[in-house]
N, C-alpha and C positions, 0 to 999 in steps of 0.2 A: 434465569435472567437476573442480572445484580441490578434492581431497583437502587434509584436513591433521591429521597422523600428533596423535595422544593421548597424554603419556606422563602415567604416572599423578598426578594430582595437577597439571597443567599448565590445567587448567579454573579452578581455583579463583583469584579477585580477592585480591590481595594477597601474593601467593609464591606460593611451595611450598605445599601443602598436600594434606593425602589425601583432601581431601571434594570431591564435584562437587553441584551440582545439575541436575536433570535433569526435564524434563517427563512425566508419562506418558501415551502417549497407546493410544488404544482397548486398553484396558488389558480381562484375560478371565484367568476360571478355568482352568487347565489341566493337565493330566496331575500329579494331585498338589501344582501349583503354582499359577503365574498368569506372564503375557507381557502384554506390550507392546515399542509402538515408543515408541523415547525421543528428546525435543528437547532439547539442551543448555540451558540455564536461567540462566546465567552467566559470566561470562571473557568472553577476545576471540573465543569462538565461541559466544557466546550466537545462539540462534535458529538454528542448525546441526544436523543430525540425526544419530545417534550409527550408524555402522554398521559394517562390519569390510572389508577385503580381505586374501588371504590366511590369513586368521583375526586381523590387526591391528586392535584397534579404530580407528576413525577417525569425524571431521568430516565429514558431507558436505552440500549441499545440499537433499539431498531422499533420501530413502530408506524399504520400507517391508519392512526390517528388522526381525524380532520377535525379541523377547530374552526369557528366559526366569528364574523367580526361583524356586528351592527350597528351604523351610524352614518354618522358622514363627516369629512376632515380628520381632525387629528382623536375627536373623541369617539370611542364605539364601545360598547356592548361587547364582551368576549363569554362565547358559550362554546358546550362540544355536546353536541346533540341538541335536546330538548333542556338543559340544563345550565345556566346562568353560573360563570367561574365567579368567583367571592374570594376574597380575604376572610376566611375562616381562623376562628382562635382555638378551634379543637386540631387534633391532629391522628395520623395515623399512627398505631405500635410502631413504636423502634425508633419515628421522626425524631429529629432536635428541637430544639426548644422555636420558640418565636409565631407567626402569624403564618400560616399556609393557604396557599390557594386551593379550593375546592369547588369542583362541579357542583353542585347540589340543589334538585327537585326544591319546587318553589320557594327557591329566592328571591329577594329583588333584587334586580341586574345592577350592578356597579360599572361605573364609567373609567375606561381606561387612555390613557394617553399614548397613541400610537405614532411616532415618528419611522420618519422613511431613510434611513443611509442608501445612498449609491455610493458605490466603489469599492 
C-alpha cells in the first residue's frame, strides 16, 4: 500500500493553506458525538482515504478507519479512537517538512473548524 504522510494543510489546491476537504462517508451519531470514514475531496490526493499509522495521519488507498467529532456547531474535537488528532511538529521517516497531524495518547484535544458544503 503507497502511503503518503499529511502535513497539515498540504491537501489544500493552491499552497499552503489550513483547510482540507474531506468526504464523509457512513457517517453515525456517536458517544456524545458523531464518526465517520473520510475521502479526501481535493489536492494531489483527491479520492485517497484519510487514515493514521502510528497515530500519523495519512493517505491511503482504501481504509475503513472511523474518526471521531466532538462538540457542537462549527467547533469540535477530532479523535480516532481513544486518541485526540494534534498539530504535531514531529513527524513520521520519510514525511516532508512542516506541522502534521497526529493521533496521540494523552494530549490536549485541539479545536477544529468544521464547515458543511452541500452540493
Amino acid at each position: 500500500m503507497d502511503t503518503k504522510w499529511l502535513c497539515w494543510g498540504a491537501v489544500g489546491s493552491g499552497g499552503v493553506s489550513t483547510q482540507a476537504r474531506f468526504h464523509v462517508v457512513d457517517g453515525r451519531e456517536e458517544d456524545g458525538g458523531w464518526s465517520c470514514r473520510m475521502k479526501i475531496d481535493d489536492g494531489p490526493y483527491n479520492g485517497y482515504w484519510l487514515d493514521s499509522s502510528d497515530g500519523y495521519v495519512c493517505a491511503v488507498g482504501s481504509s475503513n478507519q472511523r474518526w471521531k467529532f466532538l462538540g457542537s456547531g462549527d467547533q469540535v474535537e477530532w479523535w480516532q479512537d481513544g486518541r485526540p488528532v494534534v498539530i504535531s511538529g514531529t513527524k513520521p521517516s520519510g514525511a516532508g517538512s512542516g506541522e502534521h497531524l497526529r493521533a496521540q495518547l494523552g494530549a490536549t484535544p485541539q479545536m477544529y473548524t468544521i464547515s458543511r458544503i452541500d452540493g
